[in-house]
C-alpha positions as CSV (number, residue, x, y, z in Angstrom):
1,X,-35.1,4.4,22.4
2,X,-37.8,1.5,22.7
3,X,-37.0,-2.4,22.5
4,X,-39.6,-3.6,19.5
5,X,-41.2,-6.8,20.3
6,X,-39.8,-9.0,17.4
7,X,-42.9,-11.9,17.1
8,X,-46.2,-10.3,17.7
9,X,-47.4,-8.3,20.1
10,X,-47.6,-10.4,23.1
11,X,-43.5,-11.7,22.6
12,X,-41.6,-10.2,25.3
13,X,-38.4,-8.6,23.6
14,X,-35.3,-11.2,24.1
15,X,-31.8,-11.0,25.0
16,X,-30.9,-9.7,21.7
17,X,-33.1,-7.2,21.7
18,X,-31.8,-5.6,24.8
19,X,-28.5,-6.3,23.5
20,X,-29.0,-3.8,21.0
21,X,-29.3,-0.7,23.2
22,X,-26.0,-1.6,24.7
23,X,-24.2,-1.8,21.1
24,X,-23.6,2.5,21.6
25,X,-21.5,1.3,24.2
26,X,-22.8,3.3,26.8
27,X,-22.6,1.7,30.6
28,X,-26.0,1.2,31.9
29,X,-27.6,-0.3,34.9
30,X,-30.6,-2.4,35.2
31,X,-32.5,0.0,36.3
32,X,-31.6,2.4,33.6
33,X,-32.3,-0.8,30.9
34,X,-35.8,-1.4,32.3
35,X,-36.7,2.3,32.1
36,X,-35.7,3.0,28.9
37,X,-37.2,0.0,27.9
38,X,-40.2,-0.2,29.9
39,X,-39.6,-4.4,30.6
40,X,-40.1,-5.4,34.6
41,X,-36.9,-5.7,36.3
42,X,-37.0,-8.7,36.8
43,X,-37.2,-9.4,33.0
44,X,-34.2,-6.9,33.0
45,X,-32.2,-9.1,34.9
46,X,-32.9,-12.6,32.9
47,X,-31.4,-11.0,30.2
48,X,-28.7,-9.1,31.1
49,X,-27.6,-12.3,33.1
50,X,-28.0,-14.3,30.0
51,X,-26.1,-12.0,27.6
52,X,-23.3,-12.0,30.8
53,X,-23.1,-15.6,31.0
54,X,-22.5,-15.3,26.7
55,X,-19.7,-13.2,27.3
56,X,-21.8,-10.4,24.8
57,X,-21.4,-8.0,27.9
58,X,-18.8,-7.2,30.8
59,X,-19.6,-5.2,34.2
60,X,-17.4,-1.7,34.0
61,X,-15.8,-0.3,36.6
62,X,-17.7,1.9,38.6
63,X,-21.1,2.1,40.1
64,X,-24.3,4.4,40.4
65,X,-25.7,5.6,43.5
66,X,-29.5,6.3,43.5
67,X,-29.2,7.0,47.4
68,X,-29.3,3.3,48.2
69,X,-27.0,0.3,47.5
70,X,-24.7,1.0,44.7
71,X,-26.0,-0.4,41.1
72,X,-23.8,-2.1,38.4
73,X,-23.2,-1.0,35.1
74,X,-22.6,-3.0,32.3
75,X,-21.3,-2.6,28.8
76,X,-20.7,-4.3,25.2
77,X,-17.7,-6.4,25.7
78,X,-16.2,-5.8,22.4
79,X,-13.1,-8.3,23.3
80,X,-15.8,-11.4,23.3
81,X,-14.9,-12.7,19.7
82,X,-13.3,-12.1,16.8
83,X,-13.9,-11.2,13.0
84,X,-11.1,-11.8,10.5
85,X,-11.9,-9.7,7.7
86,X,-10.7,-10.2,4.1
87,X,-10.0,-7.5,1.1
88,X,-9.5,-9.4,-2.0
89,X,-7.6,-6.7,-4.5
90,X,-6.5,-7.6,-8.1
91,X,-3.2,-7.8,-7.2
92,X,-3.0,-7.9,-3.4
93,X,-4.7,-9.7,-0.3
94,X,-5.1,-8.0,2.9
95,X,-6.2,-10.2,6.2
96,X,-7.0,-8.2,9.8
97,X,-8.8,-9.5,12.6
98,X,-10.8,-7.1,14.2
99,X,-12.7,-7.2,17.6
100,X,-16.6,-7.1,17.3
101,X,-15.9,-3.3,17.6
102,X,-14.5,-3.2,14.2
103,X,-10.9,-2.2,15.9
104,X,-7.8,-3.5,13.8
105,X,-6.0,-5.7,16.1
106,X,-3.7,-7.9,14.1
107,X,-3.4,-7.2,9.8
108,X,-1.2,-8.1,6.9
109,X,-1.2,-7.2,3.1
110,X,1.0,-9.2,0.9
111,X,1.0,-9.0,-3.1
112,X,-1.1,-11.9,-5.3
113,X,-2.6,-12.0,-8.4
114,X,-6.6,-13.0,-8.1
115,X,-6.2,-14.1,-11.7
116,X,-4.6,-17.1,-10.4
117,X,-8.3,-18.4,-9.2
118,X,-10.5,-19.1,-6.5
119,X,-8.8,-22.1,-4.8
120,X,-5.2,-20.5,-5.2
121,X,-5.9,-17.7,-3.6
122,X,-8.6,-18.6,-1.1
123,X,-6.4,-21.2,0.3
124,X,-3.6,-18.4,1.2
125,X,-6.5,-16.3,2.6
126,X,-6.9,-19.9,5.2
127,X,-2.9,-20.0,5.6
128,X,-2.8,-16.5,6.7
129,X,-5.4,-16.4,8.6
130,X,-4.9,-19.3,10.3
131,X,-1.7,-17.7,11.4
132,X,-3.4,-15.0,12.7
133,X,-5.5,-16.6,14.8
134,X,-2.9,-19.1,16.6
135,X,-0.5,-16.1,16.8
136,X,-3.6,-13.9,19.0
137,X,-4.0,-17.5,21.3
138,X,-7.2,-19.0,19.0
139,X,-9.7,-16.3,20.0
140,X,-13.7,-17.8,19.7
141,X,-14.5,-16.6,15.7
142,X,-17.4,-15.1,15.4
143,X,-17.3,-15.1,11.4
144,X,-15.7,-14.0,7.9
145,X,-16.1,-11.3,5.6
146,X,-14.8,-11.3,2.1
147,X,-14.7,-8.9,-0.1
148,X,-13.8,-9.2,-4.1
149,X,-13.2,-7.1,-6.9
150,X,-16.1,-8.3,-9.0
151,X,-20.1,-8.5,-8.8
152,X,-21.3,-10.9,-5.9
153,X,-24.4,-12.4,-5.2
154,X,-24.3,-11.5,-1.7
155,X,-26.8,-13.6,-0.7
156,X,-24.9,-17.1,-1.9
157,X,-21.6,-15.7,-1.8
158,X,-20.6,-16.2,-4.7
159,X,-19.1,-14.3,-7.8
160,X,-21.2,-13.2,-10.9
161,X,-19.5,-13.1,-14.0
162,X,-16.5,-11.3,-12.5
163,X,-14.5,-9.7,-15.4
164,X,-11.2,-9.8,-14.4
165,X,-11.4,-13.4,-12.4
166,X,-10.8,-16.1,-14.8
167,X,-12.3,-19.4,-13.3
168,X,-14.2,-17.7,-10.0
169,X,-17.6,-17.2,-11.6
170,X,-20.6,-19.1,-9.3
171,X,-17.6,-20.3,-7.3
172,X,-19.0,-21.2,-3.6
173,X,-16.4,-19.0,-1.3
174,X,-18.1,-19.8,1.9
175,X,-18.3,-23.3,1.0
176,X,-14.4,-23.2,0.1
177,X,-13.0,-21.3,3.2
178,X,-15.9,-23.2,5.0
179,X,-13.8,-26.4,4.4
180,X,-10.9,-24.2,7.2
181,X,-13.2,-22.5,9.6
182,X,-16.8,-23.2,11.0
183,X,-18.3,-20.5,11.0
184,X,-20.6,-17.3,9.3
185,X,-18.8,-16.7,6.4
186,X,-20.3,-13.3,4.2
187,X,-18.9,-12.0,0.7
188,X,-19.5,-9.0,-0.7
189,X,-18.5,-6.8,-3.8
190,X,-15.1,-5.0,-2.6
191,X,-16.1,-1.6,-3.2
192,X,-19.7,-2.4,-1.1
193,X,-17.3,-2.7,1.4
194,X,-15.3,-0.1,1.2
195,X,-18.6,2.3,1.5
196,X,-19.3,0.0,4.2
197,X,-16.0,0.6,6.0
198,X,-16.0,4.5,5.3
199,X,-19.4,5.1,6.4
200,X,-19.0,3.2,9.5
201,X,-16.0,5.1,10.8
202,X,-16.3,8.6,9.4
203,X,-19.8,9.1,8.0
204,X,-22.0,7.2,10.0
205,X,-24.0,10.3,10.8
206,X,-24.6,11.0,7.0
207,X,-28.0,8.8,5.5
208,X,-27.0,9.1,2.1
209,X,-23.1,8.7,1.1
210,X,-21.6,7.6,-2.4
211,X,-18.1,6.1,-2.1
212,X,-16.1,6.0,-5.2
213,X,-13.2,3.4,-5.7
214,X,-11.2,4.5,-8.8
215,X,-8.2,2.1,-9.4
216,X,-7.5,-1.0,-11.7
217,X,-11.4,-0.4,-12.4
218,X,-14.0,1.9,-11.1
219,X,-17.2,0.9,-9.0
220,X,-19.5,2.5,-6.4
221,X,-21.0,1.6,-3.3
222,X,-24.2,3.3,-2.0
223,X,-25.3,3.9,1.4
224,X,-28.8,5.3,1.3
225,X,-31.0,5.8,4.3
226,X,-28.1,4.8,6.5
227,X,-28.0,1.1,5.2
228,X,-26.0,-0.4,2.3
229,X,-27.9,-0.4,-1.3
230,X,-27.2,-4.0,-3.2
231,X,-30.1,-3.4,-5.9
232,X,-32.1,-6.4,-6.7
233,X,-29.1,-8.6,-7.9
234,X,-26.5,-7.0,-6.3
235,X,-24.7,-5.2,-9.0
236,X,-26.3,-1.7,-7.9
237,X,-22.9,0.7,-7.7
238,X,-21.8,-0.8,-11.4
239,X,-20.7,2.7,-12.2
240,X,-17.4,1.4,-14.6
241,X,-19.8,0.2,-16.8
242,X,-21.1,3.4,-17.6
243,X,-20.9,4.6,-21.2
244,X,-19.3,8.0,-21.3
245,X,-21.0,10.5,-23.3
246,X,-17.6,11.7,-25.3
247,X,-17.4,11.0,-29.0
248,X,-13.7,10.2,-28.2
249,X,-14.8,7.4,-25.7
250,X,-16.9,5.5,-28.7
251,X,-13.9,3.6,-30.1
252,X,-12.6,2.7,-26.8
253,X,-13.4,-1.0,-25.9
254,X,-13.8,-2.0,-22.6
255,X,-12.8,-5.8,-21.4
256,X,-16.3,-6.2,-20.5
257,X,-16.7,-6.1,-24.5
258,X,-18.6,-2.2,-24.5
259,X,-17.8,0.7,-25.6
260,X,-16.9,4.2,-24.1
261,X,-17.5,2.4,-20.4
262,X,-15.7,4.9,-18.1
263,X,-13.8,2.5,-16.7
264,X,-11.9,2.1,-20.3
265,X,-11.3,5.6,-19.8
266,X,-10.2,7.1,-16.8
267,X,-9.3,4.0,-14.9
268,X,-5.2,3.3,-13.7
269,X,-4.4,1.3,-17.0
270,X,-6.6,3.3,-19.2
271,X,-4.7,6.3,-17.5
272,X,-1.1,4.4,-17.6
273,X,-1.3,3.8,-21.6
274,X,-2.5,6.9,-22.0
275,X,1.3,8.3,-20.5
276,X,3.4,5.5,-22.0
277,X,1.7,7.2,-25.5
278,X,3.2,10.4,-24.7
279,X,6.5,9.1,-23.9
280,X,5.7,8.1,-20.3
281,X,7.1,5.0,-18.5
282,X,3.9,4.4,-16.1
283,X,2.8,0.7,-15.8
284,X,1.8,0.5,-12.3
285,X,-1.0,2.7,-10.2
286,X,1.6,3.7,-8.1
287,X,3.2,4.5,-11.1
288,X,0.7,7.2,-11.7
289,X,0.7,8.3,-8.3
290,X,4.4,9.1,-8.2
291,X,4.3,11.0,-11.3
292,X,2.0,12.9,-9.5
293,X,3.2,13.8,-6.9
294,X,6.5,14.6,-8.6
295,X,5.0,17.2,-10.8
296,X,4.7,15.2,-13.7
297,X,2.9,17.6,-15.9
298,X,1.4,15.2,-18.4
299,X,0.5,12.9,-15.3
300,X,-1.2,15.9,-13.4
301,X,-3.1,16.7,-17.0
302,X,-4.2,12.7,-17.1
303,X,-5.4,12.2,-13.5
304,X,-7.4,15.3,-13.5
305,X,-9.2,14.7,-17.2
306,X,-9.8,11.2,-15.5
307,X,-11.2,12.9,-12.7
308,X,-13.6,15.2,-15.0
309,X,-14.6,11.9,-17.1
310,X,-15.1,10.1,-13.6
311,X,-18.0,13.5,-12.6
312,X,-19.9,13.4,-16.0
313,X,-20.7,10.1,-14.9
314,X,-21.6,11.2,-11.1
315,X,-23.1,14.3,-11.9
316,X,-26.1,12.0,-13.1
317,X,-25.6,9.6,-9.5
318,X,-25.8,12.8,-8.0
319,X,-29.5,13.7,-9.3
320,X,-30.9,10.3,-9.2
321,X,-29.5,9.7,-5.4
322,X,-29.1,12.6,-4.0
323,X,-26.1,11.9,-1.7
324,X,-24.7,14.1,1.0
325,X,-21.1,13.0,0.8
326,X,-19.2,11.4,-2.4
327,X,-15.7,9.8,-1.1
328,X,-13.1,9.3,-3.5
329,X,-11.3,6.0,-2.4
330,X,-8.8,3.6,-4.2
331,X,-5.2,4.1,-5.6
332,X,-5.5,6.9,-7.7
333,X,-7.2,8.9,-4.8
334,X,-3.9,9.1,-3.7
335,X,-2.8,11.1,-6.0
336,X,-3.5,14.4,-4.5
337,X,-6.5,16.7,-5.3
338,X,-6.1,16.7,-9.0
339,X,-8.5,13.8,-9.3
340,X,-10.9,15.5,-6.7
341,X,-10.5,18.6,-8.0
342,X,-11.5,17.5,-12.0
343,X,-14.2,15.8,-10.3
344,X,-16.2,18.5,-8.3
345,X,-15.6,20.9,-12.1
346,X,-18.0,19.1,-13.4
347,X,-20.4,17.5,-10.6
348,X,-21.0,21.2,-9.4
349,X,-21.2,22.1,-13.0
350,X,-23.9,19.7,-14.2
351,X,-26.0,19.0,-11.1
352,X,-29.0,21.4,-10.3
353,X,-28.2,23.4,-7.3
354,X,-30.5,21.3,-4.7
355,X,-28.5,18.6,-5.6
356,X,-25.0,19.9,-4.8
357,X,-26.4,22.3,-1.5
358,X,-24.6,20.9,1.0
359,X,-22.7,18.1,-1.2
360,X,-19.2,17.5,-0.1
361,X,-16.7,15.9,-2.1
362,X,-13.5,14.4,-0.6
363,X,-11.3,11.8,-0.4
364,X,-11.5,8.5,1.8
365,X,-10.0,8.9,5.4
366,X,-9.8,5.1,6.1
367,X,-7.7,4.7,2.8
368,X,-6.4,1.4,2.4
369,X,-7.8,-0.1,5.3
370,X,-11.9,0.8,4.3
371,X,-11.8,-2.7,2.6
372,X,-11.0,-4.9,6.1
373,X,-12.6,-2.9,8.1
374,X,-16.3,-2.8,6.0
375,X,-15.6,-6.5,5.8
376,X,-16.1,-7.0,9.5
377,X,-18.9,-4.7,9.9
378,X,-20.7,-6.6,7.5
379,X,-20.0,-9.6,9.9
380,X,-20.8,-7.6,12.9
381,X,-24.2,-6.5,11.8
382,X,-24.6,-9.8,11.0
383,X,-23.7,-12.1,14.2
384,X,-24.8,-9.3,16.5
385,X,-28.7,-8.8,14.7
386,X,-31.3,-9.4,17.7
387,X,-32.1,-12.8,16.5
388,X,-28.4,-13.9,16.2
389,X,-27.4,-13.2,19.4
390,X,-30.6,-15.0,21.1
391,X,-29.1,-18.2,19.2
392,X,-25.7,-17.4,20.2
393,X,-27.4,-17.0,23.6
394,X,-29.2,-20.1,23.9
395,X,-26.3,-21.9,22.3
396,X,-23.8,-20.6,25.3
397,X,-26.2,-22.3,27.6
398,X,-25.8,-25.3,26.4
């Protein structure tokens, strides 16, 4: 691996360039660093004792003989700061703080309704993580993430027309929880984060994954090429706003004010009222889960026509994107493999065969937690990018 220079071709590469070959975590020593990145030692050394100085690396234990005087190693010092990381549900709030490896180290989930609007909620957000913070001994912050259950402009932060958040449309998030903490603050759609999360800690040697989050609603997040795919405005993963091709789904109207949207139709409540027709008692998700699991057989018969409603709609991602892996993710994953299993009927069904060689279809591993923990990763990348850490850098020398 070669350090690029990042400002022409006479710009020696900087601290954070360097910094990025240690992000692997790998020990290395300075003479390793300068071969691998063909820089003079003595350039090696600047920067490694700059990025020492910022904390952004530690020695480790240990040293490598080359037959002469023993050579330190150094490593990413993961402990250095801290990300508190934010999943914004429609009826629950999760806060963790993470090191700048993306490891949990503190979390809480407590119930809340986002329909109560942006200042309500975003001020218990600050309350608990406030808490957080003074309970681990005020750790340096090295940012936010949030994530919310609507479309974001990712690049202000803020919400888009978010159909089930009354009063949060263009409101400034970073700007409100900026008022609490100084410091990088990102927002992103939940389910973006959620594929972030997921591909970071279980796929991250897979280019091309789709994650799934079926739920209150349904949406997508796309990694392609190994990076995450926001589209132009940032609504690219929309997939509950698909129409269904079912003469059945026509009548159906969806709160977004469409027809036959897939969401109307194989999401929790669509799935819920569908139940409580048949003599069914299911108001909740984990209403539908239980059931479920319990052997409900009108539940097991729901769940897994959602899940075959769910593929028509993927079995056309799955042509136009071609993923490797799909990941099934939110509440009603839970329920078994009855929504995975009406899922891969018809995604095998209606793709062409290069399209499903190779495709696997499962269900998320990091569960509940994909949400925090693509929320820091998305602050990670961000605070730890070449030219953030030479300003972080520079600023630790001053």
């Amino acid at each position: 691996m070669s350090v690029v220079p990042t400002s022409g071709p006479a710009a020696a590469p900087g601290a954070g360039d360097l910094f990025q070959l240690l992000r692997d975590g790998q020990p290395r020593t300075r003479a390793e660093l300068a071969q691998v990145t063909g820089l003079a030692r003595s350039t090696i050394t600047q920067r490694v004792d700059a990025l020492l100085a910022a904390g952004l690396i530690a020695p480790i234990g240990g040293t490598a003989r080359t037959g002469g005087r023993p050579a330190a190693r150094f490593a990413w010092n993961t402990a250095s700061r801290v990300v508190l990381a934010v999943d914004l549900g429609a009826t629950h709030m999760s806060v963790a703080l993470t090191d700048l490896g993306g490891s949990v180290l503190a979390e809480t989930t407590v119930g809340m309704s986002i329909a109560d609007g942006p200042v309500a909620v975003l001020d218990r957000v600050a309350v608990a993580a406030s808490e957080m913070l003074e309970e681990a001994d005020q750790p340096e912050l090295a940012g936010i993430g949030v994530g919310i259950p609507g479309p974001v402009e990712h690049a202000t932060g803020k919400p888009t027309n978010p159909p089930i958040m009354p009063g949060w449309d263009a409101f400034d998030v970073p700007g409100h929880l900026g008022k609490t903490f100084d410091t990088t603050i990102l927002v992103d759609n939940d389910v973006n984060l959620m594929a972030l999360g997921e591909h970071s800690r279980q796929w991250s040697s897979h280019e091309h994954v789709l994650f799934v989050k079926v739920a209150t609603g349904i949406g997508s997040g796309i990694i392609a090429d190994g990076s995450l795919d926001r589209g132009a405005q940032g609504s690219a993963g929309d997939l509950g706003h698909v129409r269904v091709a079912s003469t059945t789904a026509e009548e159906i109207v969806c709160r977004c004010g469409n027809t036959g949207c897939l969401e109307a139709i194989a999401a929790g409540p669509a799935i819920a009222a569908r139940l409580r027709d048949a003599g069914g008692t299911a108001e909740t998700l984990q209403d539908i889960v239980d059931a479920v699991r319990g052997g409900d057989v009108a539940a097991v018969h729901a769940v897994r026509q959602a899940g075959r409603d769910i593929g028509s709609v993927l079995a056309t991602c799955v042509s136009l994107l071609n993923p490797s892996i799909i990941v099934l993710g939110g509440k009603l994953a839970e329920a078994g493999e009855f929504l995975l299993a009406g899922v891969r009927e018809v995604v095998y069904q209606r793709s062409l065969p290069l399209a499903t060689t190779g495709l696997q279809i499962v269900t998320s591993k990091t569960g509940i937690e994909a949400g925090v923990l693509g929320a820091s990763a998305m602050v990670i990348d961000s605070v730890l990018a070449p030219e953030a850490v030479d300003a972080y850098v520079q600023r630790s020398r001053t």
